[in-house]
C-alpha positions in Angstrom: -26.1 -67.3 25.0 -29.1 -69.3 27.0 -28.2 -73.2 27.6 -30.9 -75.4 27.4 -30.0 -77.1 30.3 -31.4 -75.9 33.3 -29.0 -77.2 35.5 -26.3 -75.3 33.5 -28.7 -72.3 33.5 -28.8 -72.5 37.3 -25.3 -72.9 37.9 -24.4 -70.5 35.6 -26.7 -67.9 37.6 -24.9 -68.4 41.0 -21.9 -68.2 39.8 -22.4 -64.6 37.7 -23.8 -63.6 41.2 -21.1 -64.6 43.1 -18.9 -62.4 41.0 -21.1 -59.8 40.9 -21.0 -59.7 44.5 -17.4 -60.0 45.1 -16.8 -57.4 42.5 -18.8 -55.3 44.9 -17.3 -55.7 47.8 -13.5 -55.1 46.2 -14.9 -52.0 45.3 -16.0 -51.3 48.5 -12.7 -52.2 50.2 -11.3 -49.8 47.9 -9.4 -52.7 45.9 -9.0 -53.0 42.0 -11.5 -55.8 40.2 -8.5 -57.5 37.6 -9.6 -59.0 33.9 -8.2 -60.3 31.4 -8.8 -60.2 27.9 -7.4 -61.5 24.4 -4.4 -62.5 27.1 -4.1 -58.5 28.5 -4.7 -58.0 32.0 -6.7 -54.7 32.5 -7.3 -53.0 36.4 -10.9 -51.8 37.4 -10.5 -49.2 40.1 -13.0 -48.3 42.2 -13.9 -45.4 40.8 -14.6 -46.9 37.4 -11.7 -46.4 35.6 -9.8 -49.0 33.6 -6.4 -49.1 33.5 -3.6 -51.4 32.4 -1.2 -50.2 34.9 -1.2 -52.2 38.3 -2.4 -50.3 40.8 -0.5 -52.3 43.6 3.2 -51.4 41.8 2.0 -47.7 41.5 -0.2 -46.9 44.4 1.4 -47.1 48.1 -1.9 -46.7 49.6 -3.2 -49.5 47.6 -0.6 -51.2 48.4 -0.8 -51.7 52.0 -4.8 -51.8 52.1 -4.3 -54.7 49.9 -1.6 -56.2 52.0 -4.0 -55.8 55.2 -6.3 -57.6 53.6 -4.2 -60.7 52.6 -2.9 -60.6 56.0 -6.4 -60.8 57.7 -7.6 -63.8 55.3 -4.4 -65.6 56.5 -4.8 -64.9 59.7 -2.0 -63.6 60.9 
């Protein structure tokens, strides 16, 4: 759906790229993109598949690259 608005519009752009973009670089840290839809959470993997199990309660691996992660934003 276009709004007529072009402030909208522009807004609008940056902030689709701005997902795009850190969809991206989940992916390329080898962590799951999460949605939700009709109120279900569903799991993107990195390697495409969708999945409505977490990852993060099933995967050890995962786990702790995701846990390094958090850690390094905090800076700890």
């Amino acid at each position: 759906m276009k709004n007529k608005n072009p402030i909208t519009e522009t807004i609008q752009r940056i902030g689709n790229a701005a997902v795009r973009e850190a969809q991206r670089k989940n992916h390329e840290m080898g962590i799951p993109n999460v949605y939700s839809k009709n109120g279900v959470i569903y799991y993107q993997l990195p390697n495409g598949t969708i999945t409505m199990e977490n990852p993060l309660e099933t995967d050890p691996e995962l786990r702790r690259r995701y846990e390094k992660l958090r850690t390094a934003q905090r800076g700890e």
